[in-house]
Backbone as CSV, one residue per row, in Angstrom:
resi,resn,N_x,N_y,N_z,CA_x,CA_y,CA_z,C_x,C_y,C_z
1,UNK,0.862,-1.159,0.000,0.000,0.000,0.000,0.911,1.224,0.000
2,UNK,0.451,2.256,-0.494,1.274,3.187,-0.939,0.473,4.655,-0.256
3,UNK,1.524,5.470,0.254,0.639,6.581,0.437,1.511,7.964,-0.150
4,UNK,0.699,8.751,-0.538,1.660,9.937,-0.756,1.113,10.831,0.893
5,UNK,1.222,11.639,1.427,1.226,12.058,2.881,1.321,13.431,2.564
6,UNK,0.517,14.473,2.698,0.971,15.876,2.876,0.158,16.478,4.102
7,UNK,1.073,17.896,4.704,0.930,18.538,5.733,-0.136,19.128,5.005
8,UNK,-1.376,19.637,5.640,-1.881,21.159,4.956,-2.639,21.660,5.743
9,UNK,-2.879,22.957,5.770,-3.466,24.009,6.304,-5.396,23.921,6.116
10,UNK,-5.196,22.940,5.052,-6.792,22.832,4.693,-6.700,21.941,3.355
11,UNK,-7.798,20.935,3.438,-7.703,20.550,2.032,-9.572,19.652,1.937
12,UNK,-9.646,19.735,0.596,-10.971,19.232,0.398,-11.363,18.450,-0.677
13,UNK,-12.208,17.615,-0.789,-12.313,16.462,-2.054,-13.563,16.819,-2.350
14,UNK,-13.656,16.827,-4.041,-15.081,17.152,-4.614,-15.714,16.698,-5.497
15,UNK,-16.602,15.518,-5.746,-17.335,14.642,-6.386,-18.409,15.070,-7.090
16,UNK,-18.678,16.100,-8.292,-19.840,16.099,-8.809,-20.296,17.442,-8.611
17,UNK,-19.391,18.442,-8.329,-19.880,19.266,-7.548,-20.566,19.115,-5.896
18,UNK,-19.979,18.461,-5.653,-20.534,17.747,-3.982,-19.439,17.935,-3.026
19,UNK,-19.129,18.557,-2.266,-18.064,18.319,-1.470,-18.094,17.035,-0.761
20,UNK,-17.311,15.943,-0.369,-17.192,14.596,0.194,-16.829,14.436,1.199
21,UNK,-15.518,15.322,1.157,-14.858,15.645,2.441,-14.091,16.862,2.734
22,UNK,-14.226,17.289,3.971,-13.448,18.180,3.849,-12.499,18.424,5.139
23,UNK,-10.930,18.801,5.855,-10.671,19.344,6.989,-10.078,20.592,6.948
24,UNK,-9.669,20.850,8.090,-8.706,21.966,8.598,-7.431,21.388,8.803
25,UNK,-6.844,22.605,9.655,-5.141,21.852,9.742,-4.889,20.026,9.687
26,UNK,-4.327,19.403,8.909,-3.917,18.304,9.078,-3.553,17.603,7.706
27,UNK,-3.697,16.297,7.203,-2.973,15.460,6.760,-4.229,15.276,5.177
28,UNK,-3.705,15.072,3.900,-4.373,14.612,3.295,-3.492,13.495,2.901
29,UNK,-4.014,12.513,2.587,-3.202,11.062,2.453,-4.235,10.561,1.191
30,UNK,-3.239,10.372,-0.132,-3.781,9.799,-1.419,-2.758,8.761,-1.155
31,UNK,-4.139,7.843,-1.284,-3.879,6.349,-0.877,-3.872,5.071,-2.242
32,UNK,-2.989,4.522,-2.223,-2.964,3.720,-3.566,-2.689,2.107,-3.082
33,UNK,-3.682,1.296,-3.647,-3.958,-0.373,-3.193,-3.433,-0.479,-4.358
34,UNK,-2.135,-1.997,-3.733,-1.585,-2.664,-4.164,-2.092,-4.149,-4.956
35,UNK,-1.677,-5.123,-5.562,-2.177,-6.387,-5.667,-1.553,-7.261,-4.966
36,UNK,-0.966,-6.908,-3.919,-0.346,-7.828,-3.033,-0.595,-7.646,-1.733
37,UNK,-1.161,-6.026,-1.219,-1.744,-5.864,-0.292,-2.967,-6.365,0.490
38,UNK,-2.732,-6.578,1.668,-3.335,-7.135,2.851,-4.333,-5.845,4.188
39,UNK,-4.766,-6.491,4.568,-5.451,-5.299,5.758,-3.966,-5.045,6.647
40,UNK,-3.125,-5.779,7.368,-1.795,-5.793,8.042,-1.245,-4.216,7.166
41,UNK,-1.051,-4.374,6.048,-0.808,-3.025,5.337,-1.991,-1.880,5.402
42,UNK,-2.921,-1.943,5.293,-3.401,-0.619,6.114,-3.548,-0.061,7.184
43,UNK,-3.619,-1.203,8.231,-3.134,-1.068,9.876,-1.702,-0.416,9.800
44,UNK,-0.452,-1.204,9.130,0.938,-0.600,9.267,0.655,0.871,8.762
45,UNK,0.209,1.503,7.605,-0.009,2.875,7.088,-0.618,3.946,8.583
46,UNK,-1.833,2.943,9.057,-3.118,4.455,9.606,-1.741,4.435,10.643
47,UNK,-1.387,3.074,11.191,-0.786,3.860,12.543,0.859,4.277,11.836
48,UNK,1.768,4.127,11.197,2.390,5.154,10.932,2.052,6.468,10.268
49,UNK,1.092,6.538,9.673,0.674,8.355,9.479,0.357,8.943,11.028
50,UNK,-0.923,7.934,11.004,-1.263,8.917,12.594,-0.237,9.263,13.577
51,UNK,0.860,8.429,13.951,1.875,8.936,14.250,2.989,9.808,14.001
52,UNK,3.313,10.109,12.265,4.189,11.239,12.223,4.586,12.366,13.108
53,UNK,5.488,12.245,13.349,5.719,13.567,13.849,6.284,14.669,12.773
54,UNK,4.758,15.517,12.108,5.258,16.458,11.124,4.610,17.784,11.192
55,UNK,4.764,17.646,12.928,4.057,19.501,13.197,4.943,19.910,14.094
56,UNK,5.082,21.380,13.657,5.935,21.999,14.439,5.789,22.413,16.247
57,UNK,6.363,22.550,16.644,5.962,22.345,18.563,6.531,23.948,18.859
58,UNK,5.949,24.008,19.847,6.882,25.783,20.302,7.700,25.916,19.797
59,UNK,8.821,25.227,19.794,10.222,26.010,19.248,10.526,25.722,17.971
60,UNK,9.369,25.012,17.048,9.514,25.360,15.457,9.987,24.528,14.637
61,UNK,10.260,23.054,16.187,10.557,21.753,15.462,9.683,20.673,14.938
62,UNK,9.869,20.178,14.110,8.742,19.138,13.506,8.792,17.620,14.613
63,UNK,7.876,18.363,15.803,8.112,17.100,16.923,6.622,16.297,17.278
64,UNK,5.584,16.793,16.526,4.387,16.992,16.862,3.706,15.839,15.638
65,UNK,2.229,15.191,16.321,1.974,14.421,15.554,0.564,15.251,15.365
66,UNK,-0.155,14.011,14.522,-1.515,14.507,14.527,-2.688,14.875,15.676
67,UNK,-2.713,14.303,16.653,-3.291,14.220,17.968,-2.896,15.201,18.744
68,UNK,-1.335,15.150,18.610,-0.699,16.488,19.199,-1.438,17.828,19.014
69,UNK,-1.692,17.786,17.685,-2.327,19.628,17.435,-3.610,19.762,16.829
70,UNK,-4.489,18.109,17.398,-6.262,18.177,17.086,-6.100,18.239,15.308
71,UNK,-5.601,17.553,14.796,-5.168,17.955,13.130,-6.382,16.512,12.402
72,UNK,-6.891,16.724,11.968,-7.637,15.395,11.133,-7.247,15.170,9.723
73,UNK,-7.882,14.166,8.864,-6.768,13.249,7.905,-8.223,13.766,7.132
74,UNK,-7.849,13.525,5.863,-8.402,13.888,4.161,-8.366,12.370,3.710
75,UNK,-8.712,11.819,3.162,-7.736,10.137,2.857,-8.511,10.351,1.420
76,UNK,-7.937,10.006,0.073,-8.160,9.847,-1.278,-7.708,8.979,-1.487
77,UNK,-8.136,7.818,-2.801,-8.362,7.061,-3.122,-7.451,7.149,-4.202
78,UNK,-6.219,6.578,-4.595,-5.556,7.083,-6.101,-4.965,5.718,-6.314
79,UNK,-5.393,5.050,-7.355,-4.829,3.462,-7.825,-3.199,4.608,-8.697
80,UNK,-3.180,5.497,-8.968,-2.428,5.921,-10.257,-0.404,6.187,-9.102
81,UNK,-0.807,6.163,-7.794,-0.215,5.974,-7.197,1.122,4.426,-7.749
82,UNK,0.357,3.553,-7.910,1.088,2.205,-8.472,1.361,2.393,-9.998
83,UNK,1.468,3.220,-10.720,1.890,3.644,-12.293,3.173,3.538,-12.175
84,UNK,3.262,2.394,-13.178,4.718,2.192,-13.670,5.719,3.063,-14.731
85,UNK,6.291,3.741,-14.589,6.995,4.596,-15.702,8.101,4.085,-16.536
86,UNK,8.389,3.283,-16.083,9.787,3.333,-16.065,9.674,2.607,-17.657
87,UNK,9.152,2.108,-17.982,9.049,2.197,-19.848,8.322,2.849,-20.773
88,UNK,8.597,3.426,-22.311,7.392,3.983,-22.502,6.981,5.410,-22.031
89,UNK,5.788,5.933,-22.277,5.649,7.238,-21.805,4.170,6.951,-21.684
90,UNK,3.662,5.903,-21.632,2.599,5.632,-20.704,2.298,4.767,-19.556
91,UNK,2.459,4.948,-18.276,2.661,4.098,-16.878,1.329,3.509,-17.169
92,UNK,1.915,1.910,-16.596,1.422,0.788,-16.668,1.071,0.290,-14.898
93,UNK,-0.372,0.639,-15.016,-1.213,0.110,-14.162,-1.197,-1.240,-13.373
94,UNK,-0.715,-2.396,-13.532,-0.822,-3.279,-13.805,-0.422,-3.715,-12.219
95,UNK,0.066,-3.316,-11.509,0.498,-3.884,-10.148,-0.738,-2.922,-9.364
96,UNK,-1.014,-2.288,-9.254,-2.445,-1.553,-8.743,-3.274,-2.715,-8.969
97,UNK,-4.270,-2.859,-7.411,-5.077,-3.874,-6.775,-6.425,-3.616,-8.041
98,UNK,-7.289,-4.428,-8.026,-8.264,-4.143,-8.898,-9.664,-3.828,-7.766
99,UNK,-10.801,-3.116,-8.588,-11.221,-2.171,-7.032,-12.112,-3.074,-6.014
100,UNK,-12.128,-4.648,-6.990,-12.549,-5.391,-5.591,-11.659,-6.031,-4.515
101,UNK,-10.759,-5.807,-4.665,-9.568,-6.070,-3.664,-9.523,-4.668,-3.095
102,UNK,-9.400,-3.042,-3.958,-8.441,-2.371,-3.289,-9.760,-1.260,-2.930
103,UNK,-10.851,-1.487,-3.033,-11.874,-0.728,-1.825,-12.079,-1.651,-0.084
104,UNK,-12.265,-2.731,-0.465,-12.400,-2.833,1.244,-10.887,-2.861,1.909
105,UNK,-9.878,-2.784,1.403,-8.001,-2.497,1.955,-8.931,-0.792,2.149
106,UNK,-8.523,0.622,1.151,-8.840,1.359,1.471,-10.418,1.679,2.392
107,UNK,-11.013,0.998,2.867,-11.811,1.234,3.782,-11.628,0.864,5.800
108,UNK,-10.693,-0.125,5.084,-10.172,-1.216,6.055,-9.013,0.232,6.762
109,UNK,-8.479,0.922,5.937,-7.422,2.352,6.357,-8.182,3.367,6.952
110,UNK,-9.345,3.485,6.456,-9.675,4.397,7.220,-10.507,4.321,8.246
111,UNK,-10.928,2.871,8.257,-11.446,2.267,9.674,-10.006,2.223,10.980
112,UNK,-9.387,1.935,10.532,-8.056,2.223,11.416,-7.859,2.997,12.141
113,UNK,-7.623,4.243,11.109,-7.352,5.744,11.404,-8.146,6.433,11.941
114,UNK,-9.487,5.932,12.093,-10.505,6.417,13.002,-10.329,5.861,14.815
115,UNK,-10.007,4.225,14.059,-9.915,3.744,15.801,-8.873,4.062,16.754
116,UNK,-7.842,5.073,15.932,-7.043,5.854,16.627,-7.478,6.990,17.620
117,UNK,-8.626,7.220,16.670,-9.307,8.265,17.426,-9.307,9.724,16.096
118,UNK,-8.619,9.660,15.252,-8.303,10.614,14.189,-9.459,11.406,13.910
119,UNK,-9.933,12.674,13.790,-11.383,12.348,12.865,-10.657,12.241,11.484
120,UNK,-11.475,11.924,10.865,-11.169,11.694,9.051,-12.891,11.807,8.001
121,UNK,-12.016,12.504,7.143,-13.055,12.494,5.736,-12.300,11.894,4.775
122,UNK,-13.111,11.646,3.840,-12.935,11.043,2.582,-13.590,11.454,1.349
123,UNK,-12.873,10.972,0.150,-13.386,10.929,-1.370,-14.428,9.922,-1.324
124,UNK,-14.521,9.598,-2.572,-15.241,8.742,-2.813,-14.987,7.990,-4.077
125,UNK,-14.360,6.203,-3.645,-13.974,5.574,-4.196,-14.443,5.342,-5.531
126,UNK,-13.367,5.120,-6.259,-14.227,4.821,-7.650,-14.461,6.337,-8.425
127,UNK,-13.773,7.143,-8.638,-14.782,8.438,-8.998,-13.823,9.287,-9.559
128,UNK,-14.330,10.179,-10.161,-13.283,11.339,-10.623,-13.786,12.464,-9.343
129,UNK,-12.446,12.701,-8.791,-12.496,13.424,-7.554,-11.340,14.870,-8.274
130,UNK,-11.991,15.954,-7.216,-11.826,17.240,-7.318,-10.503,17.839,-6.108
131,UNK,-9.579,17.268,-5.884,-8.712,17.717,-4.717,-8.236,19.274,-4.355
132,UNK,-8.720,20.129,-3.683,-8.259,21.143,-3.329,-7.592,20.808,-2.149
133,UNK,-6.153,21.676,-1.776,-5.121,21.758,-0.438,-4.598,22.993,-0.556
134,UNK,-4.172,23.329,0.441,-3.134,24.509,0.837,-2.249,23.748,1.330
135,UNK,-1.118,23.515,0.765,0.498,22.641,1.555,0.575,23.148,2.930
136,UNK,1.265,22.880,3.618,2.082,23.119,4.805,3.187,23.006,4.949
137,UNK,3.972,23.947,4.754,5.565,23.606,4.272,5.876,24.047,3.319
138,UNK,5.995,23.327,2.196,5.202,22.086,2.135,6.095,20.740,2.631
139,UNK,5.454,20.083,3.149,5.585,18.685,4.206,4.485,17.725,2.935
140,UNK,5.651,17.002,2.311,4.930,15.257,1.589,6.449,14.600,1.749
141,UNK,5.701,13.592,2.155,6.254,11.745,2.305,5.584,11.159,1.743
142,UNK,6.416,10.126,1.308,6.126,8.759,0.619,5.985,7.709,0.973
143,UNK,5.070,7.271,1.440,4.900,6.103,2.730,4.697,4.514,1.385
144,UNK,5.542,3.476,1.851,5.262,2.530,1.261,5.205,1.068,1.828
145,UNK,4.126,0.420,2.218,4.202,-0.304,3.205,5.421,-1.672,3.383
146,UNK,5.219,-2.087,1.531,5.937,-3.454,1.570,7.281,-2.692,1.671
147,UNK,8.061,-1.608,1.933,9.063,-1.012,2.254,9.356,-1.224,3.709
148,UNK,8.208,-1.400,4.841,8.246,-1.678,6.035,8.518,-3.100,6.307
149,UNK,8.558,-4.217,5.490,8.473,-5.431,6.042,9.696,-6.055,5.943
């Protein structure tokens, strides 16, 4: 499972003209299912995001997690995350979960990240989604789970 991770000041997902989700200070996380991924990999993701320490504390160091500063999570849905480049000049899909494997993994993440206690919004799987953010920092990581094992 793959995450891209950014700090932001605000960010919001928009389906149709519908807003889906939206927060304030905290984390938007575009999330990309693997074909080899397991629920163990979205458990390893919610609790290493929810844990980052990527907020600044009184003295301006990045010591602070999400809980630390009441910050809630954005979570998007992006298979394009697993795009292969590296031949060609069109990335090849092909290791990206197919969406009956890689919706209940991404649901299974943000059931997690809730039982942390996080609040969290979301896109909506399956969809052409509208992402607005304001960076923070800007603060992005590249979280990759089978990198953890």
């Amino acid at each position: 499972m793959r995450a891209c991770v950014q700090r932001v000041r605000e960010a919001s997902v928009t389906v149709g003209g519908e807003v889906t989700g939206r927060i304030g200070r905290g984390v938007l996380v575009l999330l990309g299912v693997g074909r080899e991924d397991r629920v163990e990999d979205a458990q390893y993701l919610a609790d290493k995001i929810a844990g980052l320490r990527i907020f600044d504390d009184a003295d301006g160091k990045m010591n602070l997690a999400l809980a630390d500063v009441g910050g809630a999570l954005l979570v998007v849905s992006q298979f394009t995350l697993w795009g292969d480049c590296r031949k060609g000049r069109r990335p090849s899909y092909i290791e990206a979960a197919p969406p009956e494997i890689a919706e209940p993994l991404y649901e299974a993440f943000i059931g997690a990240v809730g039982a942390l206690g996080i609040p969290t919004a979301t896109g909506r799987f399956r969809t052409d989604m509208q992402v607005a953010l304001v960076n923070d920092g800007p603060v992005t990581l590249l979280i990759d789970s089978r990198k953890a094992f």
